[in-house]
C-alpha positions as CSV (number, residue, x, y, z in Angstrom):
1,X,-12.4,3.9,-12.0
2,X,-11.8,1.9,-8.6
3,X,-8.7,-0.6,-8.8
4,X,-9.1,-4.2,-8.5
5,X,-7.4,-5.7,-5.6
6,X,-6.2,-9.4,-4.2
7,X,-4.8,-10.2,-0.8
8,X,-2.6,-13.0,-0.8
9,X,-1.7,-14.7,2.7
10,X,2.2,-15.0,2.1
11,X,2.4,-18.2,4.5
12,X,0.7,-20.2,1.5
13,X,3.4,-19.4,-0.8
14,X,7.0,-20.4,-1.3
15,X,10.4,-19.4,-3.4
16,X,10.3,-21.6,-5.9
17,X,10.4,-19.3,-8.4
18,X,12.5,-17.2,-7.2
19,X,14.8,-17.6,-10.5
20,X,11.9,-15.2,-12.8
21,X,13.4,-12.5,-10.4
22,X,15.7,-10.0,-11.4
23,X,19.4,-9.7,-11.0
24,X,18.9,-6.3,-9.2
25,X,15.8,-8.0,-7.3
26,X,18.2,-10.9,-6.2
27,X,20.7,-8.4,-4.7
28,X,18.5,-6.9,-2.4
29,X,16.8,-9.8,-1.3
30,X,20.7,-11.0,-0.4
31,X,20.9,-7.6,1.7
32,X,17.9,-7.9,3.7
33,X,19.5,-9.7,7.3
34,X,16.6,-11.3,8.8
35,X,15.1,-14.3,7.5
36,X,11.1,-14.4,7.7
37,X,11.3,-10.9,6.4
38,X,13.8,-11.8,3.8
39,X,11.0,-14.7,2.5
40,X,8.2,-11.9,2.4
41,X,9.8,-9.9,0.8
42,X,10.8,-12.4,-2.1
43,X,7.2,-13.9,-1.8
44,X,5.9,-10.1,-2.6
45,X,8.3,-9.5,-5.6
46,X,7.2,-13.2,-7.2
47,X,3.6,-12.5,-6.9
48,X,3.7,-9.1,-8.0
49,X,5.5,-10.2,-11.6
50,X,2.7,-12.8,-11.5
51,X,0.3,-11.1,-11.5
52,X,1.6,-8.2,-13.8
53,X,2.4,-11.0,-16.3
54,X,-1.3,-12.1,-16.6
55,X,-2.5,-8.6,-16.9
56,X,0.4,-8.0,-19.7
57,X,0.2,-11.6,-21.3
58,X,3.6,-12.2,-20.8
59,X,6.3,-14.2,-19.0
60,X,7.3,-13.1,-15.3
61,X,11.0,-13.1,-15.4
62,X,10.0,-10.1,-19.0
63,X,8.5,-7.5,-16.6
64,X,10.7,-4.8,-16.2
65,X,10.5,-1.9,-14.0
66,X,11.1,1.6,-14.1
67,X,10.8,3.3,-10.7
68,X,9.8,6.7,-9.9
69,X,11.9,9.1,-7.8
70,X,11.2,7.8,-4.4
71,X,11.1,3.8,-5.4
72,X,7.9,3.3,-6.1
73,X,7.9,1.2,-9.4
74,X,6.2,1.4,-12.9
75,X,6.0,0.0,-16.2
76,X,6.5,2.0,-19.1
77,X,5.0,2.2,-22.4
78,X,1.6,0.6,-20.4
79,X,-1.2,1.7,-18.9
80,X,-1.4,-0.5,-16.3
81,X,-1.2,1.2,-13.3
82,X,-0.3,-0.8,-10.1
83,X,0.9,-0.5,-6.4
84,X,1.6,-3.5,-3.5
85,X,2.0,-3.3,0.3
86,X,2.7,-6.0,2.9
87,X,2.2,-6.3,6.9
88,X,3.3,-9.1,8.6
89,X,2.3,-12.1,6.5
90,X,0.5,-10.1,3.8
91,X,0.5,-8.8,0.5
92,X,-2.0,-6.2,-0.8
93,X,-1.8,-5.8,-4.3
94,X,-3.8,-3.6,-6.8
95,X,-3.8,-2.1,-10.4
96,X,-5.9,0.0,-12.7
97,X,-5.6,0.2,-16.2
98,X,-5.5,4.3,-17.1
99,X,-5.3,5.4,-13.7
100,X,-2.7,5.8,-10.8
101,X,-3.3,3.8,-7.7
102,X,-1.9,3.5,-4.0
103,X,-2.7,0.6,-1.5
104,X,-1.9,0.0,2.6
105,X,-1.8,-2.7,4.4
106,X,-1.5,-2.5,8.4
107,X,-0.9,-4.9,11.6
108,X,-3.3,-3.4,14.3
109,X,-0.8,-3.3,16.7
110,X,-2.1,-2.6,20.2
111,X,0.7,-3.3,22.3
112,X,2.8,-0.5,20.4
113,X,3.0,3.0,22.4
114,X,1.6,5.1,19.4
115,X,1.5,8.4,21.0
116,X,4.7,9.9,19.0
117,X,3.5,8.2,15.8
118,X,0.1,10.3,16.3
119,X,1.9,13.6,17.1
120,X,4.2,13.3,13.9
121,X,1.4,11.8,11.0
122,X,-2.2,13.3,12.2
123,X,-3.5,16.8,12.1
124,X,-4.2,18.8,14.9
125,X,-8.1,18.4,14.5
126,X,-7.6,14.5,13.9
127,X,-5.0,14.9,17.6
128,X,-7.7,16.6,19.4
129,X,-11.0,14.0,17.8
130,X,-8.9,11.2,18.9
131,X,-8.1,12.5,22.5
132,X,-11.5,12.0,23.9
133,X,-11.2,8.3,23.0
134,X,-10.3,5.6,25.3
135,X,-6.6,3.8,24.6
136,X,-8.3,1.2,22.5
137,X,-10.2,2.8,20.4
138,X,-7.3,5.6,19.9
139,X,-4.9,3.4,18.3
140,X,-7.4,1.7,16.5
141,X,-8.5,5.0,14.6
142,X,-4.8,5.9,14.6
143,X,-4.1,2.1,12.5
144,X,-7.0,3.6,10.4
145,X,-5.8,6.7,9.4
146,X,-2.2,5.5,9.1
147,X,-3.6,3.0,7.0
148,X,-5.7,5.6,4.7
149,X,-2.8,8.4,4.5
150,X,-0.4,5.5,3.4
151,X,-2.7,4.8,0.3
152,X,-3.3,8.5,-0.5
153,X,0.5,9.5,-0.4
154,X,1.1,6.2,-2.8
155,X,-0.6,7.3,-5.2
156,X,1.8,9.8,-7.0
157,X,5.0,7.8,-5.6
158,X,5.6,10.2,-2.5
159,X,4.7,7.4,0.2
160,X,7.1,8.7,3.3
161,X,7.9,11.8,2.1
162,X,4.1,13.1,2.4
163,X,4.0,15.3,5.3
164,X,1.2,13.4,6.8
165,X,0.4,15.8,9.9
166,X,-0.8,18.3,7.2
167,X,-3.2,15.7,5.5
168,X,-6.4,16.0,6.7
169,X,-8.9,12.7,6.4
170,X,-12.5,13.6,6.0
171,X,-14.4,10.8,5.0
172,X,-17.6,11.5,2.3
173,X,-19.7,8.3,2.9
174,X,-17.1,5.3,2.7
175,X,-14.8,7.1,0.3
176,X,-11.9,9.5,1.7
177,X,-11.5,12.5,-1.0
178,X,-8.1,14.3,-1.0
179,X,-7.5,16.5,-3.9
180,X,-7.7,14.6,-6.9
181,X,-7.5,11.2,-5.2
182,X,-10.5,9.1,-3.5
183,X,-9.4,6.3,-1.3
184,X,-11.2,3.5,0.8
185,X,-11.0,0.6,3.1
186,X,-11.5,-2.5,1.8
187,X,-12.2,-6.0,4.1
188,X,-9.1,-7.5,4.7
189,X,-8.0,-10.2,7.0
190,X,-8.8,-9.6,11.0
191,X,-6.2,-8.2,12.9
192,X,-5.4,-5.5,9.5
193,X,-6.7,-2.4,8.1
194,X,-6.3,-2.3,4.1
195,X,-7.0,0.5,1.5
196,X,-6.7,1.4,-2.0
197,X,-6.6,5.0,-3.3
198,X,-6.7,5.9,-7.0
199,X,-6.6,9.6,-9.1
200,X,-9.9,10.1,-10.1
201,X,-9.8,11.5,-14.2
202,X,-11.3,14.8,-15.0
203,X,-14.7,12.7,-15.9
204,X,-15.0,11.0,-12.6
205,X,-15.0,14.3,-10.8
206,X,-18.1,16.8,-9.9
């Protein structure tokens, strides 16, 4: 079943309610040196526990999280299922009830040289598609894939650690299928790609 996602625009928010955040949440957000990122990053946490707490009928400051073995945090004893991502001023957040799910969130950024980026997270058929485009339209697929391998790797908590250059992107319609994961763009503000990804259940597949 295909997550449910919101995109919040993290400039119409503010810390207020930065107290429902945990001790161990405080700490860090104490540790992190530069200020704008600092806010986002606090912005992020507040909304998330906002919007877990609807889903679990409860108060904020009472959701606790477990995390899985490279961060990426749960709840137990639930079976809501729920990942965020944010990019410059923007939070992508999603959740499933019964299945796992992964989300991306990317600043097209075409002033960056992405040409070491490309050799280390595409395959060597994606290298060779992209080198007949122009420099444009390179980085744009490169933001693209980036974007969808980012999703698919957050799905079973392994984000960074996925050896991206061996995940191949083959796209079935709109839908990306890797293994037992599907995964898809999704319209987001201009200037960003966004995904989701989710583990399809033994029903869903063919």
């Amino acid at each position: 079943m295909k997550p449910i996602f919101k995109i919040f625009n993290l400039d119409e928010f503010d810390i207020k309610d930065f107290h429902i955040l945990s001790d161990e949440e405080k700490k860090k957000f104490e540790k992190i040196l530069a200020e704008n990122s600092r806010e986002y990053w606090a912005k992020s946490r507040i909304i998330l526990r906002q919007q877990l707490a609807i889903l679990k009928n409860c108060k904020p400051e009472k959701i606790n999280f477990s995390y899985m073995e490279f961060g990426k945090p749960y709840l137990e004893d639930s079976n809501i299922h729920f990942n965020i991502s944010h990019s410059k001023n923007y939070l992508l957040f999603a959740y499933s009830k019964g299945t796992k799910v992964g989300v991306d969130i990317q600043y097209i950024d075409l002033k960056k040289n992405t040409t070491s980026l490309e050799s280390r997270l595409l395959t060597k058929n994606e290298l060779e598609n992209f080198s007949s485009l122009n420099d444009f339209k390179r980085k744009k697929e490169f933001y693209k894939y980036w974007c969808l391998k980012e999703a698919l790797s957050k799905v079973n908590g392994k984000g960074l650690q996925e050896i991206y250059s061996k995940m191949e992107i083959v796209f079935d319609g709109s839908l990306v299928k890797y293994q037992d994961i599907e995964c898809e763009l999704v319209n987001g503000p201009e200037g960003f790609y966004s995904s989701i990804a989710w583990k399809r259940r033994p029903s869903d597949r063919q």
